[in-house]
C-alpha positions in Angstrom: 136.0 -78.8 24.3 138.5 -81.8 25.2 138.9 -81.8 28.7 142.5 -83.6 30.2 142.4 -84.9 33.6 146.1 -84.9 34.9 145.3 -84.9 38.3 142.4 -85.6 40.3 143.5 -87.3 43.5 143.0 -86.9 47.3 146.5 -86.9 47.9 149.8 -89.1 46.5 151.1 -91.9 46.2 152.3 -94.5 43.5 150.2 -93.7 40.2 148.1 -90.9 42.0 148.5 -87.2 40.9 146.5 -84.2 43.0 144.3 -81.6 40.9 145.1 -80.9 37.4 143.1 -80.2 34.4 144.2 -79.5 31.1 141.6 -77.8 28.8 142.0 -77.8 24.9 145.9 -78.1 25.7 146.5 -74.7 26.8 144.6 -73.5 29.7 145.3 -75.4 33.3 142.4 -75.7 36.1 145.0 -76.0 39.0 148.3 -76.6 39.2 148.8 -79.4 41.6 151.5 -82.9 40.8 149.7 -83.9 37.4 151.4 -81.1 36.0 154.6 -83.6 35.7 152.8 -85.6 33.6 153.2 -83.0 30.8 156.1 -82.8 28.1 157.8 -79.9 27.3 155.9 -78.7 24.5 152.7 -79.3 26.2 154.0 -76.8 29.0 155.2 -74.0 26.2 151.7 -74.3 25.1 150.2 -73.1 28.2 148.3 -69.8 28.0 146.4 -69.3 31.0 146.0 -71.2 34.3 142.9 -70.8 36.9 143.6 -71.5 40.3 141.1 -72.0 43.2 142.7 -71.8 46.2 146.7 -71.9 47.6 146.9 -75.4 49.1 149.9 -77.3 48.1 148.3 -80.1 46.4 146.7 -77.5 43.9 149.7 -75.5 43.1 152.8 -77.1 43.9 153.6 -77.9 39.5 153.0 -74.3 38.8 156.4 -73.1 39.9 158.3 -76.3 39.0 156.6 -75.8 35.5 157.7 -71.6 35.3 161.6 -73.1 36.3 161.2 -76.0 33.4 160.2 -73.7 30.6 162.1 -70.5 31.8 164.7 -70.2 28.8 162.2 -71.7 26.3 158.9 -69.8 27.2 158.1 -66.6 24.7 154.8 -65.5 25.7 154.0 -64.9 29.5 151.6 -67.5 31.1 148.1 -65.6 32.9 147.1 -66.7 36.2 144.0 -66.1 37.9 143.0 -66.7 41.5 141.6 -64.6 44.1 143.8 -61.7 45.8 144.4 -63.8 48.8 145.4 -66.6 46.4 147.3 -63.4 44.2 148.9 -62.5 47.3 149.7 -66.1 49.0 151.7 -67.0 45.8 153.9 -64.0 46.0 154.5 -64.1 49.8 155.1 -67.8 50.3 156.0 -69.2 46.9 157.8 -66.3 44.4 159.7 -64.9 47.3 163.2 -65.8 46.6 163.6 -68.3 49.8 160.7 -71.1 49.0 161.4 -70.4 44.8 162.6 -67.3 42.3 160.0 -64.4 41.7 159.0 -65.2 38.6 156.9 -62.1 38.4 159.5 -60.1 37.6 162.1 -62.3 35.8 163.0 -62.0 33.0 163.1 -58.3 34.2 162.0 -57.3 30.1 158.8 -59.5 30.1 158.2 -61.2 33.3 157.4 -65.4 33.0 153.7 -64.9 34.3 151.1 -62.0 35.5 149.3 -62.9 38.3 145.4 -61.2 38.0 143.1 -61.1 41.2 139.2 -62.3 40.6 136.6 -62.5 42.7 133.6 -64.8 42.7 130.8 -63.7 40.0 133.3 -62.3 38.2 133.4 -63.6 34.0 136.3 -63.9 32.1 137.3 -64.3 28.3 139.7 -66.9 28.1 141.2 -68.7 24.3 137.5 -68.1 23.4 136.2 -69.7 26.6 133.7 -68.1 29.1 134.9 -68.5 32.7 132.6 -67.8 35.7 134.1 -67.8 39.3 131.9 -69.5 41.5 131.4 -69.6 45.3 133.7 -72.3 47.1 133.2 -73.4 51.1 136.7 -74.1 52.6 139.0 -73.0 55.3 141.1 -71.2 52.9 139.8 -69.3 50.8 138.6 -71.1 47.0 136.5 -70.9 44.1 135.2 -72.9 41.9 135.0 -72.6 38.0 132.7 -72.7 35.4 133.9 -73.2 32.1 131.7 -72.8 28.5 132.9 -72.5 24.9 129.3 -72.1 24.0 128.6 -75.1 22.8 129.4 -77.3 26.0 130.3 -75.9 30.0 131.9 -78.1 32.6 131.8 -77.0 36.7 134.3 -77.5 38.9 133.4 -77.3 42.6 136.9 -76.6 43.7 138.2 -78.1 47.7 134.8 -77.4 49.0 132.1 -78.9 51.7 128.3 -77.8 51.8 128.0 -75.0 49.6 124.2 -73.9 49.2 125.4 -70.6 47.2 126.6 -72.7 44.3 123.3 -74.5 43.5 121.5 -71.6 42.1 124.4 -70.6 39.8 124.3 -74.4 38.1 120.7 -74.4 37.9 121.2 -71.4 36.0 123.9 -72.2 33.6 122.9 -75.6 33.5 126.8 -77.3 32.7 127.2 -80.4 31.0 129.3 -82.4 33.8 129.8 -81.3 37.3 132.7 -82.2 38.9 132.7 -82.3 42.7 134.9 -82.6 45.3 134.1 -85.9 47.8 137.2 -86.6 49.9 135.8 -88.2 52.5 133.4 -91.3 53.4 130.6 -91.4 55.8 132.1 -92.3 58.5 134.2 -89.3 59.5 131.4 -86.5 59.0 132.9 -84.3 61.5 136.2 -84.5 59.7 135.0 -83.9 56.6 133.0 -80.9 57.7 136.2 -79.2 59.6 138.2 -79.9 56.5 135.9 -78.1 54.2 135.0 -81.6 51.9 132.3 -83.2 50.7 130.7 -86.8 52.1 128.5 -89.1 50.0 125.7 -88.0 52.3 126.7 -84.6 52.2 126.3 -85.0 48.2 123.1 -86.8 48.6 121.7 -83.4 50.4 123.6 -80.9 48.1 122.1 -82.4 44.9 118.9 -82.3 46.0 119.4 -78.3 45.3 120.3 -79.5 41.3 117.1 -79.0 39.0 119.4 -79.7 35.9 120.2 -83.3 35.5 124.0 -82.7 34.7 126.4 -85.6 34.8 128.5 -85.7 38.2 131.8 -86.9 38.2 133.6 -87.4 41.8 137.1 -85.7 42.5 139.7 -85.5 45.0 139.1 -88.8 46.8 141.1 -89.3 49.5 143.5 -92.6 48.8 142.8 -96.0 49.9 138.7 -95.0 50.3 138.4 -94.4 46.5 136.1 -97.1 46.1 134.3 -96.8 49.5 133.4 -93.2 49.0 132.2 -94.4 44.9 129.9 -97.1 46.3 128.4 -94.8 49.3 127.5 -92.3 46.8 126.1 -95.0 44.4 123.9 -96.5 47.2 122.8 -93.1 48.3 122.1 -91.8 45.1 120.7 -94.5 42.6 118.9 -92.5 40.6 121.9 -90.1 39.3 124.7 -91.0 37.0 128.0 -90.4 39.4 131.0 -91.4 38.0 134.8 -91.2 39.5 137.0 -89.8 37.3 140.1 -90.9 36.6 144.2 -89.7 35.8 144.4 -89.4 32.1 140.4 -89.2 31.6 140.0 -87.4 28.5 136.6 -86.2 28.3 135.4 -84.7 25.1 132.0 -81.9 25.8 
């Protein structure tokens, strides 16, 4: 499973692009600016796109990818997210004041279908297994799970201290776990109002991981990248945490 990091930033900025991963070239884990990095063809080849919750900076491509592709696409695009998610896209995005309704145009085969989910549920994805997991963040968000049976990657989603997800990993025991850590030490309070990780707030989280998976850190706030990567180094020694990177490819 080759595993595309378009997107992985905190927010924007000259060279930074917010949340998007492209999985085996057709399947998107949110939809946020690193969409824009992809060529035409790469955008007809999208099948199916996960989302984890409606905040701009995690879905802001999707519609400016549906108006690029609209005369080329042939086969609608599936997109998952939970109902609020469902139901946040149609009533403040596909509305016809913010951007078109591209769930009904073309009127003879609509450009997308928007499908609710909700957290445990499973789905059979391009011979992929995906498992919603539990998120913790003002608005509601998942994380995912993704396995082609040979290799699995987790991705936290926007979240802060989430004991519900621990369990599920220990279970399913992924590969690489990607985590959001936005934040540094030093503004705990914000970073627990937000709904984001800390290094310490890591630290304390792991500590719930039997499985030894490989962490990698997401959605780092610009300008503290390398602050945040050196708190969670000091903190945690003994664990390999890598930051990942735009245009990471990572091969499970």
């Amino acid at each position: 499973m080759k595993l595309e990091i378009l997107g992985c930033s905190g927010g924007i900025g000259h060279g930074l692009k917010t949340t998007t991963f492209l999985v085996d070239d057709s399947l998107l884990v949110d939809a946020g600016t690193g969409v824009e990095l992809l060529k035409m063809d790469q955008m007809l080849a999208i099948k199916d796109v996960v989302i984890t919750h409606a905040h701009l900076d995690h879905i802001i491509g999707l519609p400016l990818m549906l108006a690029t592709i609209y005369d080329q696409h042939k086969t609608p695009i599936n997109i998952y997210a939970l109902p609020d998610v469902v139901e946040a896209l149609k009533t403040h995005i596909f509305n016809w004041t913010i951007w078109p309704d591209y769930t009904c145009l073309p009127e003879n085969k609509p450009i997308i279908n928007l499908h609710s989910v909700n957290v445990g549920d499973q789905l059979s994805l391009q011979g992929k297994t995906i498992e919603v997991m539990p998120a913790e963040h003002p608005s509601p968000t998942v994380g995912y799970l993704v396995s082609d049976g040979a290799a699995s990657f987790a991705f936290s989603g926007d979240t802060g201290i989430n004991d519900a997800l621990w369990p599920i990993l220990n279970t399913r025991k992924p590969d690489l776990l990607i985590i959001d850590v936005s934040f540094t030490d030093e503004v705990d309070e914000l970073a627990r109002l937000s709904g984001h990780l800390t290094p310490s707030h890591l630290a304390s989280q792991l500590e719930l991981l039997s499985h030894p998976a490989r962490v990698m850190i997401t959605h780092l706030k610009p300008g503290f990248e390398d602050t945040i990567m050196q708190q969670c180094r000091q903190i945690l020694p003994s664990w390999q945490i890598d930051r990942l990177h735009h245009g990471d490819i990572i091969n499970l």
